[in-house]
C-alpha positions as CSV (number, residue, x, y, z in Angstrom):
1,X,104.3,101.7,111.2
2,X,102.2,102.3,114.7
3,X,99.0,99.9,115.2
4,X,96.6,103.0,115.1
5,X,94.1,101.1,117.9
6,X,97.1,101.5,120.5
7,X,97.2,104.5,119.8
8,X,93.7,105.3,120.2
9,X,93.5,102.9,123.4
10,X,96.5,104.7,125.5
11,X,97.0,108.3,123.6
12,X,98.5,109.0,126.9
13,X,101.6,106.7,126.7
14,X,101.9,107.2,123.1
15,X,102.4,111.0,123.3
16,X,104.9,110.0,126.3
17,X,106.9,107.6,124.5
18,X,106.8,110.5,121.7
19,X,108.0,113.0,124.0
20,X,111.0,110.3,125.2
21,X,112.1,110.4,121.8
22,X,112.6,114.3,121.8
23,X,109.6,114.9,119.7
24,X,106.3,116.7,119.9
25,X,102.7,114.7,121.2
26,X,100.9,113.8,117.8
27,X,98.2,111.5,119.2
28,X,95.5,113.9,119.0
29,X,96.3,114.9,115.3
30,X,96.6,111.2,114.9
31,X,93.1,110.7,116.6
32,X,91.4,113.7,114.8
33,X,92.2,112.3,111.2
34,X,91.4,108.8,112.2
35,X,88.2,110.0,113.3
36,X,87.2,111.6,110.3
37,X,88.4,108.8,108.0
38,X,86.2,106.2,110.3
39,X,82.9,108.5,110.1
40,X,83.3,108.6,106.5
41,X,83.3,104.6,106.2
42,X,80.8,104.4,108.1
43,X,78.8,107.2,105.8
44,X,79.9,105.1,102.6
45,X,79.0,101.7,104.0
46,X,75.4,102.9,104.6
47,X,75.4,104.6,100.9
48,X,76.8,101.1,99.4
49,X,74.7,99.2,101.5
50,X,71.3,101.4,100.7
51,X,72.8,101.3,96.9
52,X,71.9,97.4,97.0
53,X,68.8,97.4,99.1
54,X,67.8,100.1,96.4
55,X,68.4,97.8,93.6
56,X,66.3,95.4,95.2
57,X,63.8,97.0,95.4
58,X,63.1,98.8,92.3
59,X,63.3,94.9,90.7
60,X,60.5,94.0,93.1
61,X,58.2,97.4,92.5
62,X,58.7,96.8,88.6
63,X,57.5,92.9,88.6
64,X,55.0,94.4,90.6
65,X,53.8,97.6,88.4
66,X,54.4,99.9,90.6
67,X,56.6,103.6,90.5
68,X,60.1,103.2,90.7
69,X,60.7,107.2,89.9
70,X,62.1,107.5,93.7
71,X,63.8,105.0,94.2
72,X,65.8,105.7,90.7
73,X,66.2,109.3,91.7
74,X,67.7,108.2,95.2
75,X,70.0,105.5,93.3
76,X,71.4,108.1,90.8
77,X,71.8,110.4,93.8
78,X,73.8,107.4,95.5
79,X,75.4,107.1,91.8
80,X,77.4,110.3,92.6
81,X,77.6,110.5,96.2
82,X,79.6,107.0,96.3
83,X,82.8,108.4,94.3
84,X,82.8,111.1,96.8
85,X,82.4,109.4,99.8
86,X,85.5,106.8,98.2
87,X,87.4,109.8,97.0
88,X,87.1,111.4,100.8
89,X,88.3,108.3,102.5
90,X,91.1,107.5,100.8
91,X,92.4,111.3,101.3
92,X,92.0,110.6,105.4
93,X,93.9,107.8,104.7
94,X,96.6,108.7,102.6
95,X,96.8,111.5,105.2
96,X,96.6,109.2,108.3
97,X,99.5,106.7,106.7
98,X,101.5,110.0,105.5
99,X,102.0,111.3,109.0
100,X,101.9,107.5,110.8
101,X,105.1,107.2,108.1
102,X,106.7,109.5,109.3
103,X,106.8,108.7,113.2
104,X,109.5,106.6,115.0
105,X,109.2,103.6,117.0
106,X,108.7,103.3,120.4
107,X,111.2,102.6,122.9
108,X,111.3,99.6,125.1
109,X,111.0,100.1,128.8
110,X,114.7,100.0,129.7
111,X,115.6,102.3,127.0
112,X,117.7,105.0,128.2
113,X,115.6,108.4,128.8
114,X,118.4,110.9,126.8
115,X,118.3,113.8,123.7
116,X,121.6,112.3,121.9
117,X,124.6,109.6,122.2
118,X,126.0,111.2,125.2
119,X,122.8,109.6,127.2
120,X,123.9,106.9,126.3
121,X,124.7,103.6,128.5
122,X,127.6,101.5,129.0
123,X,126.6,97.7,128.9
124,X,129.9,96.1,129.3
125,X,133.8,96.9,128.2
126,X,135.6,93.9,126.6
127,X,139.2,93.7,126.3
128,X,142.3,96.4,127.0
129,X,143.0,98.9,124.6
130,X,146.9,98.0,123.6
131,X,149.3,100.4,125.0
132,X,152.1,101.6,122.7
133,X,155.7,102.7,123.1
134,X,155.3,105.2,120.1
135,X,152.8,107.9,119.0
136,X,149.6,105.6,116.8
137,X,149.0,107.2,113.7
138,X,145.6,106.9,112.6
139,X,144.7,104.5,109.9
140,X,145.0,107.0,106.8
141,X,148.8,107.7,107.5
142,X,149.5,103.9,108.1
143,X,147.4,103.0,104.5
144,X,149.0,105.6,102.6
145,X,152.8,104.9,103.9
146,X,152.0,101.2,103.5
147,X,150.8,102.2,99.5
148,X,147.4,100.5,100.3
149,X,144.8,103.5,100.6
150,X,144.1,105.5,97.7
151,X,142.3,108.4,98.8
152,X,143.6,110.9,96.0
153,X,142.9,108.5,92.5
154,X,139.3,108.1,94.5
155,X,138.6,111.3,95.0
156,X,139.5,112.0,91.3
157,X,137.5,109.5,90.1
158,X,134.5,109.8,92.4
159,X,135.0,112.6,94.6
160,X,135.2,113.1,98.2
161,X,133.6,110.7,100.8
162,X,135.4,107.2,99.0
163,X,138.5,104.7,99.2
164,X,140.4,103.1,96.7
165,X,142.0,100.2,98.8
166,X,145.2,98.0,97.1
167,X,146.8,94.7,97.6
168,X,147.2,93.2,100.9
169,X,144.3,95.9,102.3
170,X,142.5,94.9,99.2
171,X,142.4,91.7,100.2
172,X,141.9,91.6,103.8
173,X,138.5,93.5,102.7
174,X,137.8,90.2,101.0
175,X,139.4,87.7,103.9
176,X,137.2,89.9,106.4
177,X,133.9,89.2,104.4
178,X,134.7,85.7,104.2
179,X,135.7,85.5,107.9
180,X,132.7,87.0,108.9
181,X,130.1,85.4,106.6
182,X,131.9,81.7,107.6
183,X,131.9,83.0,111.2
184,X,127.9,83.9,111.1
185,X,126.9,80.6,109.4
186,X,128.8,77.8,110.8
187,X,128.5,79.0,114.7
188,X,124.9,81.5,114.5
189,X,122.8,79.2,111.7
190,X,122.5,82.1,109.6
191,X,121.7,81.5,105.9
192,X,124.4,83.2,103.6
193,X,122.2,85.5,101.0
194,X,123.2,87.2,97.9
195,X,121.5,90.2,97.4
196,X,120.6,93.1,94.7
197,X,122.3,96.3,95.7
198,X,119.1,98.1,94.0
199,X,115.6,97.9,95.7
200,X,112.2,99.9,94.8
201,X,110.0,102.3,96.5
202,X,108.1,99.6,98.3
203,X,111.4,97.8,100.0
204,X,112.9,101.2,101.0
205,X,109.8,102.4,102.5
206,X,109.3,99.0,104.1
207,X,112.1,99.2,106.6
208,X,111.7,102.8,107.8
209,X,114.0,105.0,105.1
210,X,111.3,106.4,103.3
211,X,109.7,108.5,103.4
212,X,111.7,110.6,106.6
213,X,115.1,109.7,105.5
214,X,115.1,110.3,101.8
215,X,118.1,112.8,102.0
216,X,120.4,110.0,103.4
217,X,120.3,108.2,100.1
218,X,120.8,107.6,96.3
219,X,118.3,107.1,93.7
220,X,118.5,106.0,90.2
221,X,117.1,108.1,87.0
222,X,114.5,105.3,86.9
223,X,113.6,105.7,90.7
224,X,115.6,102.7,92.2
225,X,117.5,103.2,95.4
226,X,121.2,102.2,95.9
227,X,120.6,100.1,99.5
228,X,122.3,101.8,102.5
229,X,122.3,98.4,103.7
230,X,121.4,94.8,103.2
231,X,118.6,95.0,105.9
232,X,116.8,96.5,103.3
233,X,116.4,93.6,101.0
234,X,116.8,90.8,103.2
235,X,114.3,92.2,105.7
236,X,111.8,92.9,102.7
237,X,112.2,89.1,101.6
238,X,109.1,88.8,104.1
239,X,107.7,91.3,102.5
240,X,103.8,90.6,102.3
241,X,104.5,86.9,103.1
242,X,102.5,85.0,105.8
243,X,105.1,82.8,107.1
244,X,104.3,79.3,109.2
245,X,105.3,79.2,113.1
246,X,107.5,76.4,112.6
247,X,109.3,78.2,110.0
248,X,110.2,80.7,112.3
249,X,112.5,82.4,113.3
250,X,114.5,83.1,110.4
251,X,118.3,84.0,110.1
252,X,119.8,85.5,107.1
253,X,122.8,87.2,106.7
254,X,124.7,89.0,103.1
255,X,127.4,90.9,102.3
256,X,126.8,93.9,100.5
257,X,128.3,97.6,99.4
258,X,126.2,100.5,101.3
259,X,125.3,103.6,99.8
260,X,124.6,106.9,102.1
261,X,125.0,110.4,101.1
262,X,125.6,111.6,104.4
263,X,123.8,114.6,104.0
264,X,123.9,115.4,107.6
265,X,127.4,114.7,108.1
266,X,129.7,117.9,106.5
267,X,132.9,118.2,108.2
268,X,132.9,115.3,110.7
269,X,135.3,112.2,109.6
270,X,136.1,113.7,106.2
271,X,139.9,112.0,106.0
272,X,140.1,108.3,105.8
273,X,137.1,105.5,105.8
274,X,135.1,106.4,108.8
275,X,132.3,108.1,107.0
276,X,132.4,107.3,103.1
277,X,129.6,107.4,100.9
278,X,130.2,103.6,99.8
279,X,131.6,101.0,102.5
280,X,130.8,97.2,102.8
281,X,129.2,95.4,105.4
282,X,128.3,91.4,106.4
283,X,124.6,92.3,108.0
284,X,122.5,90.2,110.2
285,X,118.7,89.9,109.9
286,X,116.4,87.9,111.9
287,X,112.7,87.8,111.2
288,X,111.0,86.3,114.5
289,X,107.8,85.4,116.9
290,X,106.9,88.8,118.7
291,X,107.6,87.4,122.2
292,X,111.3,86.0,121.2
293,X,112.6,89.8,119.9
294,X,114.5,90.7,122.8
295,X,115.9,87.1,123.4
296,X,117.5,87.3,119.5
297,X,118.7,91.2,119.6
298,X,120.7,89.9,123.0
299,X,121.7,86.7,120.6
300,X,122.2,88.8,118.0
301,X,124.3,91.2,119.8
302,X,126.2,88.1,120.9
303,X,127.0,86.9,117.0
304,X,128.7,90.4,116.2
305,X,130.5,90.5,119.2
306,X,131.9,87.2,118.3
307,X,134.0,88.3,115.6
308,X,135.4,91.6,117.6
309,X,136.4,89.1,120.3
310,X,138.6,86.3,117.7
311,X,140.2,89.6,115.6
312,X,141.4,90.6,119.2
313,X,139.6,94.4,119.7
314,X,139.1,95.7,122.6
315,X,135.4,97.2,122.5
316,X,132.6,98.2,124.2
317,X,128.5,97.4,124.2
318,X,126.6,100.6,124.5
319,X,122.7,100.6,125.2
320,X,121.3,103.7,123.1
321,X,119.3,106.1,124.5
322,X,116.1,107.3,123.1
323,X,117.7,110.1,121.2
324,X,120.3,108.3,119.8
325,X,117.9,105.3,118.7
326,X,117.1,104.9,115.1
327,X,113.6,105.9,113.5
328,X,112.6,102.0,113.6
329,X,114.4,100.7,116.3
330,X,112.9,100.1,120.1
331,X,115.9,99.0,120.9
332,X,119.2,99.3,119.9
333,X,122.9,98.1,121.3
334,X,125.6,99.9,119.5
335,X,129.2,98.0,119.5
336,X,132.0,100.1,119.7
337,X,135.8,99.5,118.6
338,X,139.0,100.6,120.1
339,X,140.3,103.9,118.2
340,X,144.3,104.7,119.4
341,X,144.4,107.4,117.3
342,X,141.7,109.2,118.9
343,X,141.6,107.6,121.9
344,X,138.3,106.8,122.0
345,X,135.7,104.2,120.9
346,X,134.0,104.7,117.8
347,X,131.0,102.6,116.2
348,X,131.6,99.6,114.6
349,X,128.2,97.7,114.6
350,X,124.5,98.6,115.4
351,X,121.8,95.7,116.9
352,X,118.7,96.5,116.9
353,X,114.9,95.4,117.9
354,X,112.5,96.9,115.5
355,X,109.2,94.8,116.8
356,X,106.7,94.9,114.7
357,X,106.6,98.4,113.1
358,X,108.7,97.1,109.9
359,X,106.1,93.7,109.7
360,X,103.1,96.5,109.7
361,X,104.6,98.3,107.2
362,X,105.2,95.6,104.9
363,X,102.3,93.0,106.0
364,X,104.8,90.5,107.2
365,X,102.8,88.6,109.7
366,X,103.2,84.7,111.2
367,X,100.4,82.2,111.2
368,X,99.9,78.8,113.6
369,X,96.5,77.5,113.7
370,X,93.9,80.6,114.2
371,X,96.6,82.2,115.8
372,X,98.0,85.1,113.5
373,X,100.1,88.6,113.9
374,X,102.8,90.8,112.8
375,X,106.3,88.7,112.9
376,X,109.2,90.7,114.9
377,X,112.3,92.0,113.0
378,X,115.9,92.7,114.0
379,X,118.8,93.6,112.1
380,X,122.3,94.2,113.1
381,X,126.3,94.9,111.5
382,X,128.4,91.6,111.5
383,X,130.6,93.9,111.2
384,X,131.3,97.0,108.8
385,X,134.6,96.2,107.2
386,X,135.6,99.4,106.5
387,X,135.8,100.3,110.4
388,X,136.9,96.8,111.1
389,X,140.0,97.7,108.5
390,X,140.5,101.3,110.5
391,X,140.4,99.0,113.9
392,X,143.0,96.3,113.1
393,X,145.6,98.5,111.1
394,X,145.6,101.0,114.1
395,X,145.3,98.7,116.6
396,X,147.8,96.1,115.2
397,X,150.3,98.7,114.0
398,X,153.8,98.6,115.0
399,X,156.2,101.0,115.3
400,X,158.2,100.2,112.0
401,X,154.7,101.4,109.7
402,X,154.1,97.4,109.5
403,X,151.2,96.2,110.4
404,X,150.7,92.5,112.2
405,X,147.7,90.6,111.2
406,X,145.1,89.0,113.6
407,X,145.8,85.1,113.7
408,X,142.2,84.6,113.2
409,X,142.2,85.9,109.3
410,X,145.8,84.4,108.3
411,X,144.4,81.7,106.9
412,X,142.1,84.0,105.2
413,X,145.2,86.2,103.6
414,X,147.0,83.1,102.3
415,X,149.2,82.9,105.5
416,X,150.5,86.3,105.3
417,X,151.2,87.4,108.9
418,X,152.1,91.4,108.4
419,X,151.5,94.5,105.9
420,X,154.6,95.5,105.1
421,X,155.4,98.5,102.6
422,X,157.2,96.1,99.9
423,X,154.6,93.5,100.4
């Protein structure tokens, strides 16, 4: 959510950042409602204050004898006018948060200028992409031959978009969320959480997904939403909380399942586990001071990167442009994985700076002293293990259909070195 007084100080720079982001100016529609909704507080503060100077004096005119017929007639008048004047206001402000809901963030300063991903900027490259003596086959024909990806019993059972995953993938699922987690606490400080998969209208609409992005997701008959990730709950555990300095900054971190419908993504990555409607994730949250934001998305950036480096991946860090940025994000660095099939990198994990528009929307602020604002939030992929799956087997395949195991998680998979058919 935008601080409406910036927005009424420097319209100018609001309606540019706007325009950055590939969308229309709205400051002056902004202004124009904001306007009205002031002049009518203003009108119904005079009313409620006259109301009680009214009252007042009538109690003084009868202990005196004198005619109160006026004043009663003005106080009946004010009787009626009040529930209008209240009824007014909130309809400018319902109005006023409706549209403020549904405007993104606003980018940084060295945020790429760019309409989509292909604006996008290269931070760094880590690591070589491994060269092969064969063709790679891409990470559905190497889970199917290997008897480990069940895309035909899920599709039957669920439809298209999911993954039944067996045995030894089965299980690196699970030694990858336990790598990851173990990874994140013992060398980041992040506190493990356990989370509910199922979060109200208030959590959803606290981190940006509501009302704009309503499409994207699932909802319950009883009007819960199945999480598209864990920012949503751990983010909202701050969630009209003032929270001490010294208590600051806070690191969590959960693994979770993720829901999305994909409703904008019909006919791209329908064969394998690149875009299903439910994947896991380990996610990162950090709930800091406003001035330390872009110190813990570089440190944050830094954690996930961690665990593409010890699994071996050759990847790259991508700075998003302002077209490619998400609607709460200011800044975003996007983590990309090795693909051999495709020969190209594809997302794996997604940092990013949201500032204080999630703390506005859900009144999480800091306190020290007299001193007290809107905490800064961040939230980032440690990493999604469904792509992190795709990475290794096609990455780590061999030419026999095995598939060799990063040393890193073989103490996670029981010693087990290789996916092999008969394994």
């Amino acid at each position: 959510m935008h601080d409406i007084k910036q927005i009424r100080e420097d319209p100018k720079r609001f309606d540019a950042a706007m325009v950055n982001r590939n969308l229309r100016p709205v400051s002056s529609v902004v202004i124009d409602i904001d306007s009205k909704k002031r002049e009518i507080m203003v009108k119904l503060q005079r009313a409620q204050s006259r109301r009680n100077e009214i009252a007042s004096l009538i109690g003084n005119a009868k202990r005196n004898g004198e005619d109160t017929s006026l004043l009663e007639q003005e106080a009946l008048d004010l009787k009626h006018s009040i529930p209008l004047l209240e009824k007014e206001e909130a309809a400018f402000s319902n109005q006023l948060g409706d549209i403020l809901s549904m405007i993104p963030n606003v980018p940084m300063h060295d945020v790429p200028i760019g309409r989509d991903e292909t604006e996008n900027r290269c931070v760094r490259v880590v690591g070589e992409p491994p060269r092969f003596n064969f063709e790679p086959k891409p990470h559905y024909d190497i889970g199917e031959f290997l008897g480990m990806m069940d895309f035909a019993n899920a599709a039957k059972i669920s439809g298209s978009r999911f993954t039944i995953l067996r045995r030894q993938i089965a299980q690196m699922e699970r030694a990858l969320k336990n790598f990851m987690l173990d990874t994140h606490i013992r060398e980041f400080g992040y506190e493990e959480v356990s989370v509910p998969f199922l979060v109200n209208n208030e959590s959803i609409y606290s981190t940006g997904q509501l009302p704009k992005f309503k499409e994207d997701l699932f909802v319950t008959t009883d009007g819960r939403w199945l999480i598209p990730t864990a920012e949503v709950p751990l983010t909202n555990m701050v969630r009209d909380v003032i929270i001490p300095l010294e208590e600051l900054p806070i690191r969590v971190t959960a693994y979770s399942a993720c829901f999305r419908s994909e409703a904008g993504a019909a006919g791209r990555d329908n064969r394998g586990m690149i875009r299903n409607h439910q994947f896991s994730k380990v996610e990162l949250v950090s709930v800091v001071h406003p001035e330390k934001g872009e110190e813990e998305l570089e440190r944050m950036t830094g954690a996930a990167e961690n665990i593409l480096r010890k699994l071996g991946l050759a990847y790259r860090v991508m700075l998003l442009s302002t077209g490619d940025m998400g609607f709460s994000a200011e800044k975003t660095y996007d983590l990309e994985v090795w693909i051999p099939s495709e020969d190209i990198y594809r997302e794996i994990s997604s940092c990013s700076l949201c500032g204080q528009f999630q703390a506005r929307r859900m009144l999480a602020r800091y306190k020290s002293g007299s001193e007290k604002g809107f905490v800064s939030t961040l939230n980032g992929s440690g990493l999604a293990i469904g792509r992190t799956i795709v990475a290794i087997l096609e990455n780590y395949q061999l030419a026999n259909g095995k598939v060799m195991i990063p040393d890193v998680l073989v103490p996670y998979m029981n010693g087990l070195k290789e996916l092999s058919k008969d394994g």
